[in-house]
C-alpha positions in Angstrom: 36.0 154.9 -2.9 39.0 153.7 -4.8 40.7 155.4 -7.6 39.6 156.1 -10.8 40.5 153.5 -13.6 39.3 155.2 -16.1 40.2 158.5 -17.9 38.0 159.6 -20.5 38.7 161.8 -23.5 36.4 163.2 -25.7 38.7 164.4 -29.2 40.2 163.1 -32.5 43.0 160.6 -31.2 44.9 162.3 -34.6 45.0 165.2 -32.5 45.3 163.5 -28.4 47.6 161.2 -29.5 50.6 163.0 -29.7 50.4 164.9 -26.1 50.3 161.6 -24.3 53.9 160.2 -23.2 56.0 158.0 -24.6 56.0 153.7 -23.1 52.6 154.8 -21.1 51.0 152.0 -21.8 51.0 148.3 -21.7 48.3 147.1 -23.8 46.9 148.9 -26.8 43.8 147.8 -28.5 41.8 149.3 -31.6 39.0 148.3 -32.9 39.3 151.2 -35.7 36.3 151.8 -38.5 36.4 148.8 -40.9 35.8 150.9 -44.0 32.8 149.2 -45.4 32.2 152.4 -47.5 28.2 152.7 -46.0 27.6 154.4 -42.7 27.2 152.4 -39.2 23.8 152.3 -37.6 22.2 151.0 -35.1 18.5 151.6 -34.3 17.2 151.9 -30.4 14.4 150.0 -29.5 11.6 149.3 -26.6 8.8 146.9 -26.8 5.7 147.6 -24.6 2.7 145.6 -23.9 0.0 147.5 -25.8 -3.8 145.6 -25.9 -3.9 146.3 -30.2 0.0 145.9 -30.7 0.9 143.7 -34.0 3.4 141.4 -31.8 1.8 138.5 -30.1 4.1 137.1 -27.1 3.8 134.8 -24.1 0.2 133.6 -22.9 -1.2 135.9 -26.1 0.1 139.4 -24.6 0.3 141.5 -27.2 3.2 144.1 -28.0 4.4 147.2 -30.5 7.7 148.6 -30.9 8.8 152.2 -30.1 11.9 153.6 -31.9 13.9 155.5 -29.4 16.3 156.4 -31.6 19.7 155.3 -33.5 23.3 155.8 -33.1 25.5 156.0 -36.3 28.8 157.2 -37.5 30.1 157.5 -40.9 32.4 154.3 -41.9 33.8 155.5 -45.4 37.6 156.5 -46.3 39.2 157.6 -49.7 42.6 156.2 -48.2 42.2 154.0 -45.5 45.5 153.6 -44.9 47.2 157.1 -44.8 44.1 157.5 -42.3 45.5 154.5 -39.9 49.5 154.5 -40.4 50.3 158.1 -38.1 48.2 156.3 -35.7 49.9 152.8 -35.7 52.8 155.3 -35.1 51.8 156.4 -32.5 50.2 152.8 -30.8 54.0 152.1 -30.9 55.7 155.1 -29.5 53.3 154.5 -26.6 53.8 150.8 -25.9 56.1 150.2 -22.8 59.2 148.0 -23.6 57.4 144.6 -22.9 53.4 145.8 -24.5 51.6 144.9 -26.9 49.2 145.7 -29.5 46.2 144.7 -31.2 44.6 145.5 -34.1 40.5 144.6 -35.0 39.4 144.5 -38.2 37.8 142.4 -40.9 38.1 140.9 -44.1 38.0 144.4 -46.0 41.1 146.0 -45.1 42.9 143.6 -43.2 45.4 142.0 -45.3 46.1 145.5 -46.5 46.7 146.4 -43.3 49.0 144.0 -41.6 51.4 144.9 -44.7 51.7 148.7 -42.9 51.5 147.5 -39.8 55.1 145.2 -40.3 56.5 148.4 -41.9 55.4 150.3 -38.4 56.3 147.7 -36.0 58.6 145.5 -38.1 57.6 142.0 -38.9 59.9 140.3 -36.6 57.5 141.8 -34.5 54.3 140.5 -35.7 53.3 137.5 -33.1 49.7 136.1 -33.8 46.8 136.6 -36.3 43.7 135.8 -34.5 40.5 134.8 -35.7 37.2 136.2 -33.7 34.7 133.5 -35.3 31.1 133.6 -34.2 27.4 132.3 -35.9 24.4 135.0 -36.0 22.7 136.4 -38.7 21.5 135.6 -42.1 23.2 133.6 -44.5 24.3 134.7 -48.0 22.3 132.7 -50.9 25.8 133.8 -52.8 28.9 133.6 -51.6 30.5 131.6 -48.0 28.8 134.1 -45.4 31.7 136.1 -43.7 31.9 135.3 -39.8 35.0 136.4 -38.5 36.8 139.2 -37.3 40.8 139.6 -37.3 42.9 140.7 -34.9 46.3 141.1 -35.6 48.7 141.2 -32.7 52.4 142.9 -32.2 54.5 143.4 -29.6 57.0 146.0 -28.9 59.7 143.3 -28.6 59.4 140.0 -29.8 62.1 138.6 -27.7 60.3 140.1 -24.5 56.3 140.6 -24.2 54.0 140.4 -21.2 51.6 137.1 -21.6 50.4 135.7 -18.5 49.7 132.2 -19.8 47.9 130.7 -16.7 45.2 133.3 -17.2 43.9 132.5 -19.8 40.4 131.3 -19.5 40.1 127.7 -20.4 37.5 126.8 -23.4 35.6 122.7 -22.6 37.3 119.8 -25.0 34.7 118.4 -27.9 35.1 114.9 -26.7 36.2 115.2 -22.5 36.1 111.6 -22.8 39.3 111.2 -24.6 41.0 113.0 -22.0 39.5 111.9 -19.0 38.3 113.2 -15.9 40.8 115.7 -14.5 41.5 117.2 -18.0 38.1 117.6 -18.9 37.1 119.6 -15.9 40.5 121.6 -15.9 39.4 122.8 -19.9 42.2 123.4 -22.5 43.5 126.6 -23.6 41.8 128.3 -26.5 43.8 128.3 -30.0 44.2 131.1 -32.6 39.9 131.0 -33.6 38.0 132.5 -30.4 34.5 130.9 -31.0 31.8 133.6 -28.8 29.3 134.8 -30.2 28.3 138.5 -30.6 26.7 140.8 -28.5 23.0 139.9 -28.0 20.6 142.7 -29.8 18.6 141.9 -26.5 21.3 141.0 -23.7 22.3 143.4 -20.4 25.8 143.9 -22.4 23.8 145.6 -25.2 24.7 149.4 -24.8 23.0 150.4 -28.1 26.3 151.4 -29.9 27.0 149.9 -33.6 29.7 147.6 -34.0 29.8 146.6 -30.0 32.3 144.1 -29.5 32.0 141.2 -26.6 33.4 142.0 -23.4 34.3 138.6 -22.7 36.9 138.3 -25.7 38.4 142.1 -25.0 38.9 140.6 -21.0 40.7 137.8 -22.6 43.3 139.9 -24.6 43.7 142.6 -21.0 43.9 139.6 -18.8 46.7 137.8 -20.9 48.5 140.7 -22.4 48.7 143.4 -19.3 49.3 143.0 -15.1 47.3 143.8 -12.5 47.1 148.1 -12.1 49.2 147.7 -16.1 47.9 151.0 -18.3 45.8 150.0 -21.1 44.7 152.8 -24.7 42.3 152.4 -26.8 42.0 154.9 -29.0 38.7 153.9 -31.0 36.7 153.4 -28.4 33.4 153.5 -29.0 30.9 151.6 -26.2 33.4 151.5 -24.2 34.3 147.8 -24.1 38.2 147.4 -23.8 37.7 150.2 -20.6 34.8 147.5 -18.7 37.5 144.9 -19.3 40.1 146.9 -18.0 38.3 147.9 -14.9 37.2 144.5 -14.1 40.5 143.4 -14.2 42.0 146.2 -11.9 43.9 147.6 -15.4 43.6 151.3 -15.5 42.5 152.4 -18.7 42.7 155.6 -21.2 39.4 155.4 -23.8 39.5 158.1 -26.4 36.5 158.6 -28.9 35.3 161.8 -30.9 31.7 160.6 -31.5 29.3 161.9 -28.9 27.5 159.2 -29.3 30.3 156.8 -27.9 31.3 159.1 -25.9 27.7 159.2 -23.9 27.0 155.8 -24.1 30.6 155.3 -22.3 29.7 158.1 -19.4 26.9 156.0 -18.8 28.0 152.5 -18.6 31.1 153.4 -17.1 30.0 155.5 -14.7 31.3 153.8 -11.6 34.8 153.8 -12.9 35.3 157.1 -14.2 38.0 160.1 -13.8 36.3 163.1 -13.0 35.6 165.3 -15.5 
């Protein structure tokens, strides 16, 4: 069995933080509450096959719903930003000379927020705003329905930063027949809008936990942004996400989460990769 890549810790970050060492890390990725003032939810579900169920499936079978349960945490701050600045603070003391970091949020407190974080990190320092666009759910009857995540992206030194460009996973061209054969089967690289969708409410990747981001766009950013056996942080961690992307791609990573919600649902789907306790 090889080593751990891994470590799990169960704690406010405001409080973990600040015993971990100075330039430990490579990559650091939050995906911090968005502040949408209401709490996060989401409800667990199992359909069985059940004779006098309401659901009628395949071949007539019929089905009902059992509620397992729900998972929630409370999304609601007073000042949003004197919650996030000490801990910008920190994702920069902890970045190694040539890391970066990434910020996930959306339209709510994002603009607001890229204004501290060039005060934290400078703005000279500020590389790329990325868009996270994807297409489920309903559609607002009044206003242009919001489909996009930001994620803001810094590094420690502008003039130096870790970006392994011939791994990043190339995206098929809309017409392959303007660039012919070899082109077209090679893919292009993908710009500043990731198009992917969300995670499934009935996929494998589904752990249950609100606000679950795609593992496919988290191994983009650990892929690109940090090296082979690189540390990786993320200090919001929630399902677990940026730590499976990490593993896969033999990064070894630090997940740190004070819901014991997240912090079960990570035990579980990380098993196999885990410190010991």
């Amino acid at each position: 069995m090889g080593p751990a890549l891994i470590t799990l810790l169960h704690g406010d970050n405001a409080e973990l933080l600040p015993t971990l060492p100075d330039g430990s890390f490579e990559l650091v990725y939050i995906d911090p509450p968005f502040n949408t003032g209401r709490a996060q939810e989401r409800e667990q579900t199992r359909v069985v096959r059940d004779a006098a169920g309401a659901r009628v499936g395949f071949r007539g079978d019929r089905y009902h719903q059992l509620r397992l349960g729900s998972r929630s945490y409370a999304d609601c701050f007073d000042d949003y930003l004197a919650f996030l600045e000490p801990r910008l603070e920190h994702a920069r003391r902890l970045l190694t000379p040539t890391g970066s970091f990434f910020l996930h949020l959306d339209y709510r407190e994002v603009h607001y927020a890229k204004v501290l974080a060039d005060q934290v990190f400078g703005r000279r320092c500020f590389v790329n705003e990325l868009v996270w666009a994807y297409d489920y759910g309903g559609r607002s009857r009044k206003r242009w329905s919001p489909k996009h995540d930001t994620i803001l992206w810094y590094a420690k030194d502008p003039r130096r930063y870790t970006y392994r460009y011939d791994d990043i996973d190339r995206v098929p061209y809309l017409a392959p027949g303007l660039v012919g054969p070899e082109k077209a089967a090679r893919g292009k690289t993908p710009t500043d809008v990731w198009w992917h969708t969300i995670v499934s409410p009935t996929g494998r990747e589904k752990t249950g936990y609100p606000t679950q981001k795609p593992v496919k766009i988290l191994e983009r950013i650990v892929r690109v942004h940090s090296n082979p056996g690189d540390r990786v942080l993320d200090f919001f961690a929630g399902s677990g996400t940026t730590g499976e992307a990490a593993a896969r791609n033999g990064r070894f990573a630090t997940l740190i989460d004070d819901n014991a919600d997240a912090v079960a649902v990570m035990r579980t789907r990380l098993s196999r990769y885990l410190a010991p306790c």
